[in-house]
C-alpha positions as CSV (number, residue, x, y, z in Angstrom):
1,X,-58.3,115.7,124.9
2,X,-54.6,115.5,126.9
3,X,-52.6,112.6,126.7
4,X,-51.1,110.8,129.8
5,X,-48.1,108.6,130.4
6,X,-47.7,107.7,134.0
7,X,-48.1,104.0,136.7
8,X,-51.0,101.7,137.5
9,X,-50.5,100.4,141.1
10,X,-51.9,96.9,141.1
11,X,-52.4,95.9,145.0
12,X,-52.3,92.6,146.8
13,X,-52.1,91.8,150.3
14,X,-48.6,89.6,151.6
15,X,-48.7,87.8,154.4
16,X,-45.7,88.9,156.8
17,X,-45.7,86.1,159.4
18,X,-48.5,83.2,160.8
19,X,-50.1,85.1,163.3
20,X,-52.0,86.9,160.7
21,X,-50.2,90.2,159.8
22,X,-51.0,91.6,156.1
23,X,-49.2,94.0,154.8
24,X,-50.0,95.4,150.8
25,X,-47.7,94.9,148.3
26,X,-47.8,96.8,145.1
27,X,-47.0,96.1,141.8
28,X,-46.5,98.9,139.0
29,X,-47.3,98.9,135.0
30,X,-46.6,101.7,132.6
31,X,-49.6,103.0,130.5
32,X,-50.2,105.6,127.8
33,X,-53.8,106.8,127.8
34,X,-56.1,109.5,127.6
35,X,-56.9,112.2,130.2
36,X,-60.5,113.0,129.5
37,X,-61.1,115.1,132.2
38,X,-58.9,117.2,134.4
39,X,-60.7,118.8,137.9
40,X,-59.1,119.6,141.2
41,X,-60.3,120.6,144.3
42,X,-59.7,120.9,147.6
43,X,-61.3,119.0,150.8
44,X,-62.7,121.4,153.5
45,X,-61.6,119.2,157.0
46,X,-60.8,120.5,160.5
47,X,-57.1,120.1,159.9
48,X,-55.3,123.0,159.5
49,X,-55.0,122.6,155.7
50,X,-57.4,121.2,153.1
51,X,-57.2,118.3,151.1
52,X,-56.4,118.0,147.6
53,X,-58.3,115.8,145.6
54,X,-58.7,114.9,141.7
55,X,-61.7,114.3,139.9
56,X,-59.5,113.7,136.7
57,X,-60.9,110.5,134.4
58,X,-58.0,108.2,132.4
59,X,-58.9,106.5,129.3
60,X,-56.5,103.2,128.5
61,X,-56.4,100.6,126.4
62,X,-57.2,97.4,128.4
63,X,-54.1,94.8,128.2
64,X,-54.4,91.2,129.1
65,X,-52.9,91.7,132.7
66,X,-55.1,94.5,133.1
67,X,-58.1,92.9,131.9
68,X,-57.1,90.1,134.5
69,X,-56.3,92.3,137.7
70,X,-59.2,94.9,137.4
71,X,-60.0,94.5,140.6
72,X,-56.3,94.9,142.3
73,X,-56.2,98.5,141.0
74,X,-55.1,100.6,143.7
75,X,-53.3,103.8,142.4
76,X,-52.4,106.2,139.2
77,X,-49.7,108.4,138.9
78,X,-50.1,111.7,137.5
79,X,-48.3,114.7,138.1
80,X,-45.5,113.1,139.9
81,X,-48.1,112.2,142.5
82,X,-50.1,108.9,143.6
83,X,-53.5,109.1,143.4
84,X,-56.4,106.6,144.5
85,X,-58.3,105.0,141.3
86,X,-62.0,105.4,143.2
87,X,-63.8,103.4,140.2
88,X,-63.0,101.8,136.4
89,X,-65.3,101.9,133.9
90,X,-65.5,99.2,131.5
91,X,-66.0,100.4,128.3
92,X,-64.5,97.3,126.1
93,X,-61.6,98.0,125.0
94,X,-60.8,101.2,127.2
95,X,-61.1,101.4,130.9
96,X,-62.2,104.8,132.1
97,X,-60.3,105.4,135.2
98,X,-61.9,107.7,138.2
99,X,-59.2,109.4,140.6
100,X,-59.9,110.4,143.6
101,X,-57.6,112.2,147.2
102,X,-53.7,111.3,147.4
103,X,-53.3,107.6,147.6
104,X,-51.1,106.9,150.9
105,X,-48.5,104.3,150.2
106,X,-47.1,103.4,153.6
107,X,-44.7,101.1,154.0
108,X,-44.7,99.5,150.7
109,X,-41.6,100.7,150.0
110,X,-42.6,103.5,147.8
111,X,-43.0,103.9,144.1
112,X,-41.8,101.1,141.7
């Protein structure tokens, strides 16, 4: 089993002005954890080049904040990239973290 150091992206949605713009705003935490499974593969579309996507799984420890933000999960970093977090599964007291294609930031301003 591989060890991983890398950035939880915790997501909420801002409010930009009153006439009901939202834009997400995301929040980054360092954990340590465990890689339990490392799988890549790439997307067949009708663009001229595939997708990549991951079907890696992280084990971490759950913190409090984690533990009280499981649902604003958004992203993972891992190999210098940000990747979507498709599901988490609660195993008390590690969360097993599912990874999916390249997560788009947009204009959040990038990495934190």
């Amino acid at each position: 089993m591989a060890k991983w150091f890398g950035k939880i992206g915790f997501g909420e949605d801002e409010a930009v002005d009153d006439y009901g713009v939202w834009k997400p705003s995301l929040t980054y935490k360092e954990y340590y954890g465990d890689l339990l499974k490392d799988y890549h593969k790439r997307d067949s579309t009708s663009n001229v080049n595939d997708n990549l996507s991951l079907g890696n799984s992280i084990s971490i420890l759950a913190d409090p904040y984690v533990s009280q933000n499981l649902g604003k999960i958004r992203c993972v970093e891992y190999g210098g990239t940000y990747w979507k977090v498709t599901s988490v599964d609660v195993q008390y007291p590690r969360l097993v973290l599912s990874v999916g294609p390249v997560y788009n930031i947009g204009s959040t301003g990038g990495a934190g």
